[in-house]
Steps between C-alpha positions, in 0.01 A plus 500: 500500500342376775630143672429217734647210601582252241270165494610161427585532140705822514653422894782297277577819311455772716332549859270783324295511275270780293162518697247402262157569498251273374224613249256393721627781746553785263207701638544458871888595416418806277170578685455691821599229757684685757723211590577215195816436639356121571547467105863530503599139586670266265291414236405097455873332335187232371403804277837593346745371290899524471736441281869622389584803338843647333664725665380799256251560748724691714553783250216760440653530118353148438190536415361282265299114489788288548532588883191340511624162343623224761875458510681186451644444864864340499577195749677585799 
C-alpha cells in the first residue's frame, strides 16, 4: 500500500492516508510515464465520504458485509 498525507476528512483520524488514484488518471499511472509521482497527493475530502465502523475491522477473520454497515457511535 502506497500512502500520502491525509486530507481534511481523514487529518482527524490519521495524518495518512491510502494514495488514491482517480479514474481519470488510471492510464498516465499504469502507462509509461516515467515520473507519476505528482498523482500521489491526497485525494479531494469533497469526493469522499466517512463514517463509523465496529471494531471487527481490525481482524482479518472478519470478513463478511456487516463491516461495511455504519456503527452506532456511543456519546462521550
Amino acid at each position: 500500500m502506497i500512502t500520502t498525507s491525509a486530507n481534511e476528512l481523514v487529518a482527524g483520524i490519521h495524518d495518512r492516508m491510502p494514495a488514491i488514484i482517480g479514474v481519470d488518471d488510471f492510464a498516465r499511472w499504469l502507462g509509461d510515464d516515467p515520473n507519476p509521482a505528482d498523482l500521489l497527493a491526497p485525494y479531494p475530502a469533497d469526493e469522499m465520504v466517512a463514517w463509523p465502523v465496529s471494531t471487527r475491522v481490525n481482524s482479518p477473520r472478519n470478513d463478511d458485509e456487516e463491516l461495511l454497515k455504519k456503527a452506532l457511535v456511543a456519546a462521550a
